[in-house]
N, CA, C and O atoms as a GROMACS GRO file, in nm:
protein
  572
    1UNK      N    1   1.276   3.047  -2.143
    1UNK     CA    2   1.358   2.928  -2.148
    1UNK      C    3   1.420   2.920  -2.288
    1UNK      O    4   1.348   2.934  -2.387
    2UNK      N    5   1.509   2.906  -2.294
    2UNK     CA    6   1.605   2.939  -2.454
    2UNK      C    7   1.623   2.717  -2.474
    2UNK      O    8   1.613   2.628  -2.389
    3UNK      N    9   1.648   2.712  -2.601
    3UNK     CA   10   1.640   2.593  -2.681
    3UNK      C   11   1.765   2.532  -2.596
    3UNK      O   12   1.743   2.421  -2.549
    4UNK      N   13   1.882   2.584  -2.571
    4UNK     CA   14   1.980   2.453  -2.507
    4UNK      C   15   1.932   2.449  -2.382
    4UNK      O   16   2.010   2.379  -2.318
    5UNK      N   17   1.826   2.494  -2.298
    5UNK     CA   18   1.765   2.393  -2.228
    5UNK      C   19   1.705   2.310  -2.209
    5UNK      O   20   1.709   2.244  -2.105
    6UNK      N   21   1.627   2.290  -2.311
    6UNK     CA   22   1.586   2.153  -2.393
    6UNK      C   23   1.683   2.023  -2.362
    6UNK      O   24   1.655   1.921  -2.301
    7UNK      N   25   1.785   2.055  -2.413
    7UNK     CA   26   1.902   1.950  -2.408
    7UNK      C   27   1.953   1.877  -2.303
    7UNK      O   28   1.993   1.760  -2.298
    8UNK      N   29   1.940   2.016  -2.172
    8UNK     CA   30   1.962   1.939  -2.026
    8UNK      C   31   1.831   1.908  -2.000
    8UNK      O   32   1.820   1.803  -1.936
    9UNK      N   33   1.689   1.984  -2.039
    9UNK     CA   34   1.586   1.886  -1.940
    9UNK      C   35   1.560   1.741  -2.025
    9UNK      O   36   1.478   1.668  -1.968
   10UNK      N   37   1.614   1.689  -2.147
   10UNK     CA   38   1.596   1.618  -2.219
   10UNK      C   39   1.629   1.481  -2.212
   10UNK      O   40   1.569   1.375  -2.229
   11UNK      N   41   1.802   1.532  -2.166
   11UNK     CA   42   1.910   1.452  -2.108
   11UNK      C   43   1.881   1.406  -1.982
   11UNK      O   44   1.917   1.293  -1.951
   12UNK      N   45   1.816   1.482  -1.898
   12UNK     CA   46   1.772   1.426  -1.728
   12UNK      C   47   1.675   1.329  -1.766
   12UNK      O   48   1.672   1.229  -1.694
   13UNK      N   49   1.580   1.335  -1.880
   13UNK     CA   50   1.468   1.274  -1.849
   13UNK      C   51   1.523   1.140  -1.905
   13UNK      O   52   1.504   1.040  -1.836
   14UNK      N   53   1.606   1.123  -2.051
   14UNK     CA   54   1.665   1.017  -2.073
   14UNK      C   55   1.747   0.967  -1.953
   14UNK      O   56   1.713   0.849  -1.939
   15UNK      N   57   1.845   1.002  -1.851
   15UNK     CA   58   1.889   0.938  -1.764
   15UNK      C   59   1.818   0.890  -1.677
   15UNK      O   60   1.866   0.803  -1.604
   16UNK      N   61   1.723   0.919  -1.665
   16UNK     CA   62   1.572   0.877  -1.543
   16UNK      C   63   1.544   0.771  -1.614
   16UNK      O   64   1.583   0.670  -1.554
   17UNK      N   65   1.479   0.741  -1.743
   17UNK     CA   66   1.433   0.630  -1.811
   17UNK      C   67   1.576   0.500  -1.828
   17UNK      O   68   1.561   0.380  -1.850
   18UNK      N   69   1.682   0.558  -1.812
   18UNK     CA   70   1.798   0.441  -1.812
   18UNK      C   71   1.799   0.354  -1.705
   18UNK      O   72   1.796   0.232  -1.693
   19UNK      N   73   1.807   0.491  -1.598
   19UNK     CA   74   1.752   0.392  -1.452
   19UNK      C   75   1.648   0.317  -1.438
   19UNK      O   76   1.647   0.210  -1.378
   20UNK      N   77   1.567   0.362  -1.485
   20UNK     CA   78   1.363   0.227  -1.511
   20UNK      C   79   1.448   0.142  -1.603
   20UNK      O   80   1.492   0.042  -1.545
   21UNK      N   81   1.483   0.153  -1.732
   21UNK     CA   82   1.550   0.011  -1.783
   21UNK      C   83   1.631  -0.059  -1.721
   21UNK      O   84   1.631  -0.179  -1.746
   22UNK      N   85   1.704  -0.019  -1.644
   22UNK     CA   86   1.777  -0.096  -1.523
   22UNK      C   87   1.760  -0.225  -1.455
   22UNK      O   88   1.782  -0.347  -1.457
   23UNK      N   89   1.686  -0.084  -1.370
   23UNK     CA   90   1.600  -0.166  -1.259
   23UNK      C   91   1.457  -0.266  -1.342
   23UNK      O   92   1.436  -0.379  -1.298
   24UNK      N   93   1.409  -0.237  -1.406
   24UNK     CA   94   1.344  -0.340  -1.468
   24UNK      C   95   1.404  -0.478  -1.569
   24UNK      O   96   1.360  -0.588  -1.605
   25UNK      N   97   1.521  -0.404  -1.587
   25UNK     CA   98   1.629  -0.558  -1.678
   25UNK      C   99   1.661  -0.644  -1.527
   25UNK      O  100   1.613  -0.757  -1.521
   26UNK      N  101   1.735  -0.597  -1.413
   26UNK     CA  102   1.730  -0.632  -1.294
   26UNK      C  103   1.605  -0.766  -1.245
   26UNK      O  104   1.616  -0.888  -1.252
   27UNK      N  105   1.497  -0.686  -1.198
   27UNK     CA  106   1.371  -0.736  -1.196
   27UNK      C  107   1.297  -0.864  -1.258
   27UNK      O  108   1.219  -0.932  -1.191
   28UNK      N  109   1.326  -0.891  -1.386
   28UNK     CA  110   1.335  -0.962  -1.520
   28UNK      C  111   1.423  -1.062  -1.510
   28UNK      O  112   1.405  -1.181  -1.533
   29UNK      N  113   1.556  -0.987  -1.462
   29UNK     CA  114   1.653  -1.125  -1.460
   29UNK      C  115   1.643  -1.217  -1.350
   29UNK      O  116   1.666  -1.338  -1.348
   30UNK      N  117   1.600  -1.127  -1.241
   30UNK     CA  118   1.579  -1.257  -1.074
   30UNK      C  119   1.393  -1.292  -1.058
   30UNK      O  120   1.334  -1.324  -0.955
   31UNK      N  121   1.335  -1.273  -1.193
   31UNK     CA  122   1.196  -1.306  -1.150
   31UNK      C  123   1.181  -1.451  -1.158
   31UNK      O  124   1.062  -1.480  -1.168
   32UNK      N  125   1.257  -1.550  -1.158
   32UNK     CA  126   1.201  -1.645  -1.117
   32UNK      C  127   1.345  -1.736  -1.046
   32UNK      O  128   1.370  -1.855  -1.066
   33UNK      N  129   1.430  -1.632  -0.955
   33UNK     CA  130   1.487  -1.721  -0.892
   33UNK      C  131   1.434  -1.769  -0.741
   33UNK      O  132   1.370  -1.690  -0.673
   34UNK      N  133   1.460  -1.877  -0.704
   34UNK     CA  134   1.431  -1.902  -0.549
   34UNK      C  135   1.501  -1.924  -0.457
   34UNK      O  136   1.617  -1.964  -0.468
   35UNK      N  137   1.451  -1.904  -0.364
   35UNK     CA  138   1.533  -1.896  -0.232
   35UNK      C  139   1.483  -2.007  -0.124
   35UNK      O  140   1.404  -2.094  -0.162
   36UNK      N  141   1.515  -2.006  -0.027
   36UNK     CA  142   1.502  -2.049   0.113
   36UNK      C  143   1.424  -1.990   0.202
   36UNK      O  144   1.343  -2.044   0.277
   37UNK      N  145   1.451  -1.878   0.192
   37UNK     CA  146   1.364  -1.762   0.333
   37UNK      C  147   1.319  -1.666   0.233
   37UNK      O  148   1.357  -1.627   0.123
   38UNK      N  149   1.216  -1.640   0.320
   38UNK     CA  150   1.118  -1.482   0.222
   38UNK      C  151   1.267  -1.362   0.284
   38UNK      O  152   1.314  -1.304   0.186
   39UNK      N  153   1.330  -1.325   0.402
   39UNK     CA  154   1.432  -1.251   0.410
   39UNK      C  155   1.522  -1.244   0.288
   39UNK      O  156   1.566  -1.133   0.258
   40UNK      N  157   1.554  -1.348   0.216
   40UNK     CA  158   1.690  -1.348   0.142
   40UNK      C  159   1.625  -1.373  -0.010
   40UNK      O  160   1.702  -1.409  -0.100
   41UNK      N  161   1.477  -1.353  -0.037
   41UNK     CA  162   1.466  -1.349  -0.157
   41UNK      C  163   1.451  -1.218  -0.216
   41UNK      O  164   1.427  -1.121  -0.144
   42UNK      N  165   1.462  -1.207  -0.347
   42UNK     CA  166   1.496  -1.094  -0.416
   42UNK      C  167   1.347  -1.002  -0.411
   42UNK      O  168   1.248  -1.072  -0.434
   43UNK      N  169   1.323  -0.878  -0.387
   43UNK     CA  170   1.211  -0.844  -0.400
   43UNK      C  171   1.235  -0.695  -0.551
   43UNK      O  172   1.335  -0.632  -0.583
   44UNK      N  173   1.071  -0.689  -0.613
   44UNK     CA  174   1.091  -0.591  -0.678
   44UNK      C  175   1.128  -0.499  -0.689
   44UNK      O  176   1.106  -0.455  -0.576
   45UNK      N  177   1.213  -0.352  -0.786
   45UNK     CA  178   1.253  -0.252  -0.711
   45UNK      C  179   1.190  -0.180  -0.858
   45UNK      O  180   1.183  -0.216  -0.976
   46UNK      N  181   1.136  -0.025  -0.759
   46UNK     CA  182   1.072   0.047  -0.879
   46UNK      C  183   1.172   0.183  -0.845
   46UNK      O  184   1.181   0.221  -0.728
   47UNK      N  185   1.239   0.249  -0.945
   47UNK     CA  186   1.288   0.385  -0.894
   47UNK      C  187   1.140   0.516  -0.931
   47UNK      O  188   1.046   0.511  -1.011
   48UNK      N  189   1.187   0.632  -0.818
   48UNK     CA  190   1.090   0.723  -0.734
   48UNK      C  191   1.167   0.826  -0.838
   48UNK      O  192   1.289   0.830  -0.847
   49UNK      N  193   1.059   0.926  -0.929
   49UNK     CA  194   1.177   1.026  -0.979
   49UNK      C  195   1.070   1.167  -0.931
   49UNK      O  196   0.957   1.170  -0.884
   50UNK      N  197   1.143   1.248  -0.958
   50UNK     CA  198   1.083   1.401  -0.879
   50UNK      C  199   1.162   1.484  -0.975
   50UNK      O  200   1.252   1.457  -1.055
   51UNK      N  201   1.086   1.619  -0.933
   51UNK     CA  202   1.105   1.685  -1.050
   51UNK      C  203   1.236   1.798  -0.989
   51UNK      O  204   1.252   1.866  -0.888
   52UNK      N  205   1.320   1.768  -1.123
   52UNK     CA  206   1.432   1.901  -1.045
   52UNK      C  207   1.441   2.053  -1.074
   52UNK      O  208   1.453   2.108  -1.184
   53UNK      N  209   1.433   2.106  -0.956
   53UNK     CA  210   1.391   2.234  -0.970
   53UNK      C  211   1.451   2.374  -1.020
   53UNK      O  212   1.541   2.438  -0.965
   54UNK      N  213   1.411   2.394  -1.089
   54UNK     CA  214   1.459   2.503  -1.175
   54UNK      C  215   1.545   2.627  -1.083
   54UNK      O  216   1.479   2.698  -1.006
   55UNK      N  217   1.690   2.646  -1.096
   55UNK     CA  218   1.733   2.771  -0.973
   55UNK      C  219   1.698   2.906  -0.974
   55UNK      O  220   1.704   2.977  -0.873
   56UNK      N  221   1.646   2.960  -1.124
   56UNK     CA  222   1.583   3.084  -1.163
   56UNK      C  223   1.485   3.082  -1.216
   56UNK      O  224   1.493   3.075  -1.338
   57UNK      N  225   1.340   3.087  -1.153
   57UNK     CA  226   1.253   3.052  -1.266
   57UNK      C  227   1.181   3.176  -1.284
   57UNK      O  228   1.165   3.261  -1.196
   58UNK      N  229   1.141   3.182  -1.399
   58UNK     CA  230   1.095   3.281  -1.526
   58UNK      C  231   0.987   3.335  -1.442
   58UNK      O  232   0.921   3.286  -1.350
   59UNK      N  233   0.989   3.474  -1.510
   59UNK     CA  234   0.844   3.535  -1.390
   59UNK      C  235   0.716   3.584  -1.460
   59UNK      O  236   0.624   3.651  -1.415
   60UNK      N  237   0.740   3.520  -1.614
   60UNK     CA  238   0.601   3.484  -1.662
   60UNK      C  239   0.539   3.358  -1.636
   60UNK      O  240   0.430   3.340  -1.690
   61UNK      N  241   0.594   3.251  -1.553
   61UNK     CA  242   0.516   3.126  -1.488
   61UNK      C  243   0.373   3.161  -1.444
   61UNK      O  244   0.354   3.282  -1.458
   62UNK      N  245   0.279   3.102  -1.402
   62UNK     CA  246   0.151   3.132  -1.386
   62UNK      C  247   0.192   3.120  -1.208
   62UNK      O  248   0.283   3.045  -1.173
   63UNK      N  249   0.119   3.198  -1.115
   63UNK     CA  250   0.155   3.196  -0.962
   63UNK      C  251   0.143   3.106  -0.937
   63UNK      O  252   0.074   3.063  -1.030
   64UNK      N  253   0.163   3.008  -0.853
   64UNK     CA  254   0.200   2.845  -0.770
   64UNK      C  255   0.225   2.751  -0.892
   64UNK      O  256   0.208   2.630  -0.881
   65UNK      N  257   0.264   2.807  -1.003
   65UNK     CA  258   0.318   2.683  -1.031
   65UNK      C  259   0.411   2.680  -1.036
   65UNK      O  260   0.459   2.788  -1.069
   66UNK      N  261   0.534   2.540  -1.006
   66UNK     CA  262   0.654   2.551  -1.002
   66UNK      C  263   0.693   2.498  -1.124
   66UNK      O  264   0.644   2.415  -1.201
   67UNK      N  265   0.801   2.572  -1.123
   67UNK     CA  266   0.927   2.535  -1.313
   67UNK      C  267   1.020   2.435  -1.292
   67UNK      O  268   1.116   2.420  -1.216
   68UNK      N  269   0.970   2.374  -1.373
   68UNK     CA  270   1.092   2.234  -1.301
   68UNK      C  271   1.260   2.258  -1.478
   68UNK      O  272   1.270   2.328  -1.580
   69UNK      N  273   1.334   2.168  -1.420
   69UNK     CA  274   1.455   2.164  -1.518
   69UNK      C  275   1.506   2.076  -1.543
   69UNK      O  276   1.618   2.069  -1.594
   70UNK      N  277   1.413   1.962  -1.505
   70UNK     CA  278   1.406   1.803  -1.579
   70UNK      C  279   1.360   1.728  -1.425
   70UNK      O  280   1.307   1.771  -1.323
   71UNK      N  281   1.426   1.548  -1.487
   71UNK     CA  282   1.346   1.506  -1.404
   71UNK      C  283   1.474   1.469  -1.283
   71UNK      O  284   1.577   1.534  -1.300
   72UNK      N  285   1.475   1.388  -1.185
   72UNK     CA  286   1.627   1.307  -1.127
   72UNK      C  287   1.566   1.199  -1.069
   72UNK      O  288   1.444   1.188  -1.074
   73UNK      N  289   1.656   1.096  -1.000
   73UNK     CA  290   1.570   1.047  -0.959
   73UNK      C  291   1.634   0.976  -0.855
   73UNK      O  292   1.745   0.925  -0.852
   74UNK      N  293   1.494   0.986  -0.722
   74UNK     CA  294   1.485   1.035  -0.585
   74UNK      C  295   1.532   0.910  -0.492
   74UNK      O  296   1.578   0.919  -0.378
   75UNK      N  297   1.510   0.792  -0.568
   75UNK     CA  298   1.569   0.669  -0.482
   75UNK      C  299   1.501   0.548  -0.600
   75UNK      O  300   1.441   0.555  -0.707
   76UNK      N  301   1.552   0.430  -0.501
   76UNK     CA  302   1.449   0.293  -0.576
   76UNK      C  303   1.416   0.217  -0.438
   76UNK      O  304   1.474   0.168  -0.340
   77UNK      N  305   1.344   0.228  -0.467
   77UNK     CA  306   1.229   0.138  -0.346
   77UNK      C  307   1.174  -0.011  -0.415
   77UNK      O  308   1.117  -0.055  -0.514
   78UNK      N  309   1.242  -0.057  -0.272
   78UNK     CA  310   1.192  -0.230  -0.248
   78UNK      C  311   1.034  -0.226  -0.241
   78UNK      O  312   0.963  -0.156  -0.169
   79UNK      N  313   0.991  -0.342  -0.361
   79UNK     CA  314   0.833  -0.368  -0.346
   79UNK      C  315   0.784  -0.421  -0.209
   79UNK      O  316   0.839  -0.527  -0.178
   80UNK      N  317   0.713  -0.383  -0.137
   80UNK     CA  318   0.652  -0.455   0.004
   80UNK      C  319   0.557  -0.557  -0.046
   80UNK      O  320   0.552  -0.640   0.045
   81UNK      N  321   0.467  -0.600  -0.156
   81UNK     CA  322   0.385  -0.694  -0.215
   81UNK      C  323   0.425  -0.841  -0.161
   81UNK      O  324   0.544  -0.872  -0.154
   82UNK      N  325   0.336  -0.921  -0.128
   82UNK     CA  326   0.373  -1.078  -0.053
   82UNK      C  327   0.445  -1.101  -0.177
   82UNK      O  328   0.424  -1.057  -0.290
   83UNK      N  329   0.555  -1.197  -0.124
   83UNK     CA  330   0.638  -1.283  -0.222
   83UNK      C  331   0.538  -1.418  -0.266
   83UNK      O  332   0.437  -1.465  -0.214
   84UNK      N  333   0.605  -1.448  -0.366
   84UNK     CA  334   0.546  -1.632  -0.421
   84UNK      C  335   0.579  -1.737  -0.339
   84UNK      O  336   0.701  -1.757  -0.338
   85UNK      N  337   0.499  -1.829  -0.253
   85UNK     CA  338   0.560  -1.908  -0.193
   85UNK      C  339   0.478  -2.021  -0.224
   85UNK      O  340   0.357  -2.012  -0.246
   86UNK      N  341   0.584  -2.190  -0.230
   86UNK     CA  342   0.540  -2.298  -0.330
   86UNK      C  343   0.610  -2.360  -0.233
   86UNK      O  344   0.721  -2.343  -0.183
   87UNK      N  345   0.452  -2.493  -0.206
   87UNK     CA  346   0.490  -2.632  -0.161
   87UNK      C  347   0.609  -2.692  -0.236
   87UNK      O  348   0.599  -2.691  -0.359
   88UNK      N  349   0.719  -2.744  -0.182
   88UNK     CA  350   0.789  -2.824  -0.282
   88UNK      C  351   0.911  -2.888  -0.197
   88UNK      O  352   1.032  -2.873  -0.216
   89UNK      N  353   0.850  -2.955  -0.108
   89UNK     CA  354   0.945  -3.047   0.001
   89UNK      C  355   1.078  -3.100  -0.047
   89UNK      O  356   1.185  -3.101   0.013
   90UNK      N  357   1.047  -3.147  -0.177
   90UNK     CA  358   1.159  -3.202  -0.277
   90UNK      C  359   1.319  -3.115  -0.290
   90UNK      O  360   1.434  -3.161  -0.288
   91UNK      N  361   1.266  -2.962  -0.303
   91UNK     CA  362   1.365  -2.900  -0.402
   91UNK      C  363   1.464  -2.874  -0.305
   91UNK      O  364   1.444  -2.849  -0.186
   92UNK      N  365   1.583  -2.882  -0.369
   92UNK     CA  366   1.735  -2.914  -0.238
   92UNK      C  367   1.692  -2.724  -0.176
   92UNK      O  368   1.751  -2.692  -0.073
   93UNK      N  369   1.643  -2.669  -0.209
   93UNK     CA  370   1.639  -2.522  -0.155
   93UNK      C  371   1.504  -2.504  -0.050
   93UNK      O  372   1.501  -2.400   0.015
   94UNK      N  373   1.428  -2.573  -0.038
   94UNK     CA  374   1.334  -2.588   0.043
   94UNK      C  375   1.322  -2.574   0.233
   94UNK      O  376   1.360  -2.660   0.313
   95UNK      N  377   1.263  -2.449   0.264
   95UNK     CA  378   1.274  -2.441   0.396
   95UNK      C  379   1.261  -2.585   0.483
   95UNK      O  380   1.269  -2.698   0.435
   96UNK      N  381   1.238  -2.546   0.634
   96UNK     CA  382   1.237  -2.682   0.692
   96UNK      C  383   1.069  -2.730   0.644
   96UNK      O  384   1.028  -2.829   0.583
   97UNK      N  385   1.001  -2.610   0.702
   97UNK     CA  386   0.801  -2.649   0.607
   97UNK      C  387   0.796  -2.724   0.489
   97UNK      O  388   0.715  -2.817   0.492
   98UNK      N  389   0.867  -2.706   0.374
   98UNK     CA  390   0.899  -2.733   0.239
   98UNK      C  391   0.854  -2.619   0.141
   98UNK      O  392   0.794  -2.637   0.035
   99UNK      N  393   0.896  -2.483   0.200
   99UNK     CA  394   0.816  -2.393   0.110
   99UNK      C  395   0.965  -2.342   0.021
   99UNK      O  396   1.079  -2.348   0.068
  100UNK      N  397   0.926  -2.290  -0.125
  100UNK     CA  398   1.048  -2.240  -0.198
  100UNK      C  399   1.014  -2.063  -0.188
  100UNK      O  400   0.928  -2.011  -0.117
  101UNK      N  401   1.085  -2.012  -0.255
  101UNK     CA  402   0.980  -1.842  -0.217
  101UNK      C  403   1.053  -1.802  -0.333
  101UNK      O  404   1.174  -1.824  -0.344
  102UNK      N  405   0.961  -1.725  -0.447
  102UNK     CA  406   1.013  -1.664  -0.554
  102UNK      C  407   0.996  -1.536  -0.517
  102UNK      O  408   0.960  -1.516  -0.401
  103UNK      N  409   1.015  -1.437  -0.594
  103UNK     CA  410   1.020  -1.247  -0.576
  103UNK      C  411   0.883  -1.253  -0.660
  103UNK      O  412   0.822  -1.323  -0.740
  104UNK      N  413   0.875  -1.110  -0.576
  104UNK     CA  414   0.728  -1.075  -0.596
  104UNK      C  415   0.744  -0.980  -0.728
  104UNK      O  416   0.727  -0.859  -0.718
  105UNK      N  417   0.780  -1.041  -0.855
  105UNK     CA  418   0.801  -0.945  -0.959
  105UNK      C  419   0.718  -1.049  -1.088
  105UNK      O  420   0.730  -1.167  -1.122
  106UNK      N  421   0.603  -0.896  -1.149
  106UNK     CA  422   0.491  -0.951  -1.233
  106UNK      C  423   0.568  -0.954  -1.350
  106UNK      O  424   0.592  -0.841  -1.393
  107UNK      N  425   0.610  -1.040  -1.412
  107UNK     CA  426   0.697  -1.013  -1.547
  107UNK      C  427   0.598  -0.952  -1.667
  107UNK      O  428   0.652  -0.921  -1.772
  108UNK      N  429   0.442  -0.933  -1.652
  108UNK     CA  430   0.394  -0.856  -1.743
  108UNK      C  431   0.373  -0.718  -1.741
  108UNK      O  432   0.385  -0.630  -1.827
  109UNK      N  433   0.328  -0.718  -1.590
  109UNK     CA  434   0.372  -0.546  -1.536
  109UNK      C  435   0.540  -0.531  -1.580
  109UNK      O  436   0.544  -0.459  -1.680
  110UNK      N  437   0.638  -0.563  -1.551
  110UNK     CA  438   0.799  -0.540  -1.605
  110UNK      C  439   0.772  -0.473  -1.741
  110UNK      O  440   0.793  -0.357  -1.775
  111UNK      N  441   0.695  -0.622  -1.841
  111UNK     CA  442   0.741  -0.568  -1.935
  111UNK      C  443   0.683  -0.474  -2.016
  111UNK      O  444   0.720  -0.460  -2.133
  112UNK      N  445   0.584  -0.398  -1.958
  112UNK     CA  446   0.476  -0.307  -2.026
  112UNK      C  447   0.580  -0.209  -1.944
  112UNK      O  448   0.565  -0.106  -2.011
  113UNK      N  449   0.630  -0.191  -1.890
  113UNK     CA  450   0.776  -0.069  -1.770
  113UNK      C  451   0.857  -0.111  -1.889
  113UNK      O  452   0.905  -0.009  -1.939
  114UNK      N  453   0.887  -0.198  -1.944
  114UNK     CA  454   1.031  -0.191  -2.023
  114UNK      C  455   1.000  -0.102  -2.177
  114UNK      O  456   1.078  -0.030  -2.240
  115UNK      N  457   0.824  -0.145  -2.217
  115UNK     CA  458   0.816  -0.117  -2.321
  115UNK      C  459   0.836   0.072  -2.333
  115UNK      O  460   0.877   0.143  -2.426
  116UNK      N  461   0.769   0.116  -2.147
  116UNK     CA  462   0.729   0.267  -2.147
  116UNK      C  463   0.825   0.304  -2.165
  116UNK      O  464   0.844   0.364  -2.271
  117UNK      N  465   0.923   0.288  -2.083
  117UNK     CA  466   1.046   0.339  -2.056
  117UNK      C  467   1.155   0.326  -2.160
  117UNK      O  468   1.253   0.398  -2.144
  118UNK      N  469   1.152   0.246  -2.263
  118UNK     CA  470   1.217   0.248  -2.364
  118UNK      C  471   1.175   0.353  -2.498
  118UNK      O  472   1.251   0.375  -2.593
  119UNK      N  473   1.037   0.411  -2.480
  119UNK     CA  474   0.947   0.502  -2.603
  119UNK      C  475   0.968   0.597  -2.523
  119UNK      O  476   1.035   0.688  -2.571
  120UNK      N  477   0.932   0.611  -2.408
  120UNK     CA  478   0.969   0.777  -2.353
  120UNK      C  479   1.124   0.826  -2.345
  120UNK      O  480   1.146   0.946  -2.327
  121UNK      N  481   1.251   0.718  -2.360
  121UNK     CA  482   1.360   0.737  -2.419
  121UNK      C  483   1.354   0.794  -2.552
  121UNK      O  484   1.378   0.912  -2.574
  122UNK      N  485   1.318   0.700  -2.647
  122UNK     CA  486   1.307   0.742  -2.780
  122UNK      C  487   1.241   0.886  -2.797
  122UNK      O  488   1.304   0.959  -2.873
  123UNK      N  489   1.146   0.929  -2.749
  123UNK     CA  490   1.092   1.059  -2.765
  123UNK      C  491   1.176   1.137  -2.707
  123UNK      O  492   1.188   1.229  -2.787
  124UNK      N  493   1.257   1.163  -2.597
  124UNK     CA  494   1.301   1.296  -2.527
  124UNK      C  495   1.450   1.243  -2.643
  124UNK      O  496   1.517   1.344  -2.660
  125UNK      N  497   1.500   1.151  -2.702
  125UNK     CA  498   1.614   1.142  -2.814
  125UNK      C  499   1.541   1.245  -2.946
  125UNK      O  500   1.582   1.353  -2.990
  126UNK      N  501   1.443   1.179  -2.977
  126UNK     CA  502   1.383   1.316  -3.067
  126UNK      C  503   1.354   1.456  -3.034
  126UNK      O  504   1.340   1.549  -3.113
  127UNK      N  505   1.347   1.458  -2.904
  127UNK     CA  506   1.296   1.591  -2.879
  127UNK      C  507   1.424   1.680  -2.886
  127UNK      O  508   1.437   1.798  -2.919
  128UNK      N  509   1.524   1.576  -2.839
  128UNK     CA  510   1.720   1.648  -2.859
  128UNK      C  511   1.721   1.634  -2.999
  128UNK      O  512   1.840   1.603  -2.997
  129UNK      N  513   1.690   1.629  -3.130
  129UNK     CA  514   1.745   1.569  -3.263
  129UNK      C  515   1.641   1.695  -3.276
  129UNK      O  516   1.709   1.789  -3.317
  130UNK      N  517   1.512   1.736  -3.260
  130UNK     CA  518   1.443   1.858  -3.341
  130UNK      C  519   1.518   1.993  -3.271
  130UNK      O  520   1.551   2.086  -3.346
  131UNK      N  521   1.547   2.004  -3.100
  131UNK     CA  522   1.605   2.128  -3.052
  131UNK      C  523   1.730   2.159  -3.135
  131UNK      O  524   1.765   2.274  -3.159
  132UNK      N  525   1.779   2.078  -3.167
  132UNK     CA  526   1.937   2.063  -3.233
  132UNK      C  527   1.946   2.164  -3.400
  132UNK      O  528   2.005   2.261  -3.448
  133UNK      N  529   1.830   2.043  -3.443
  133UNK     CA  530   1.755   2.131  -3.613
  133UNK      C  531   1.732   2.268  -3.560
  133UNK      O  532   1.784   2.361  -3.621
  134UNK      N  533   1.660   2.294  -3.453
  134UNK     CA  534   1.584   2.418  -3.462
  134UNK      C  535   1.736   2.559  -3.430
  134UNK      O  536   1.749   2.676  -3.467
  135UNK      N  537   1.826   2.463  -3.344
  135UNK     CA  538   1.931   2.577  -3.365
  135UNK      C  539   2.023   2.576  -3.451
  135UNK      O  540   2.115   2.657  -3.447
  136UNK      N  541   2.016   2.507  -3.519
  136UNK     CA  542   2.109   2.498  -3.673
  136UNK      C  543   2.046   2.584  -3.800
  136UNK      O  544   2.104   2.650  -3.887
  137UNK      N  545   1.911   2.559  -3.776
  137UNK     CA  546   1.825   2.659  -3.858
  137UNK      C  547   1.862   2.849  -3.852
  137UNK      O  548   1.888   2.933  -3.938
  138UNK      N  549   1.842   2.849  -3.691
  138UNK     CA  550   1.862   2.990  -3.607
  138UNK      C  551   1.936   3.022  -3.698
  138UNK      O  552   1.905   3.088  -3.796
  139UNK      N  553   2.065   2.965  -3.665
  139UNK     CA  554   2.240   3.035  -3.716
  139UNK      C  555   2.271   3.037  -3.855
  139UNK      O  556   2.374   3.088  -3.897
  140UNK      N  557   2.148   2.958  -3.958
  140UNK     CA  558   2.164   2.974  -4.076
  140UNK      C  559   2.127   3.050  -4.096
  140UNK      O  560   2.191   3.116  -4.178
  141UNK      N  561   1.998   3.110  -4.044
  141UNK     CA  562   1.975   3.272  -4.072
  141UNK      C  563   2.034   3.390  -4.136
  141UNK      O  564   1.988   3.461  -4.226
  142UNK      N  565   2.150   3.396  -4.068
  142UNK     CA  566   2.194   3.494  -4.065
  142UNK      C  567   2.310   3.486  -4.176
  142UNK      O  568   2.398   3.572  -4.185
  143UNK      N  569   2.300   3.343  -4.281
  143UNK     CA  570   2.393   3.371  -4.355
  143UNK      C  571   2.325   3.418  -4.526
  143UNK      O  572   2.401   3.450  -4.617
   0.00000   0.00000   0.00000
């Protein structure tokens, strides 16, 4: 594997973590709106990432293991977790029962996802800022 591949598996993995900041800024912003019906309230969404697979891989790999060439990512899936649902006969949004229904999103789970996903950015940004040094070094070599 030569150093400017670094750069694309680096770059996939930063675009994977943009999508988790996303969908977790998302998440964050409708966690405490309410609705009327558990149908029409907002539910959590986590994105699914998988590994993308390398089209030539090296044939010093160890046997069954596969070489991946970063990460992508595979969909975002609606949380199935019960929604929040609150007596509150009063509120002009209140079913005919009197129930309100918030989304089933833990804003402390979110934000421990916002904190990961923002440091495992920062690291694969360093990991592009040392591959970068290390081929600037290479080509000085030779002068």
């Amino acid at each position: 594997m030569s150093l400017s591949n670094v750069f694309s598996i680096a770059g996939s993995a930063m675009n994977a973590q943009s999508v988790r900041l996303n969908t977790t800024a998302s998440n964050l912003a409708n966690a405490e709106s309410i609705s009327s019906s558990s149908g029409e309230t907002y539910r959590a969404r986590k994105p699914v990432f998988e590994v993308r697979p390398l089209e030539n891989a090296e044939s010093f790999l160890t046997p069954g293991v596969e070489a991946g060439a970063g990460v992508q990512v595979a969909g975002v899936l609606e949380s199935q977790a019960s929604l929040r649902q609150e007596y509150s006969p009063s509120h002009p949004l209140a079913d005919e029962n009197g129930f309100i229904y918030y989304p089933n999103v833990n804003v402390v789970e979110e934000m421990a996802d916002m904190i990961s996903a923002s440091r495992s950015f920062q690291i694969n940004a360093e990991i592009m800022n040392t591959a970068k040094q290390m081929l600037q070094r290479t080509l000085s070599l030779g002068q």
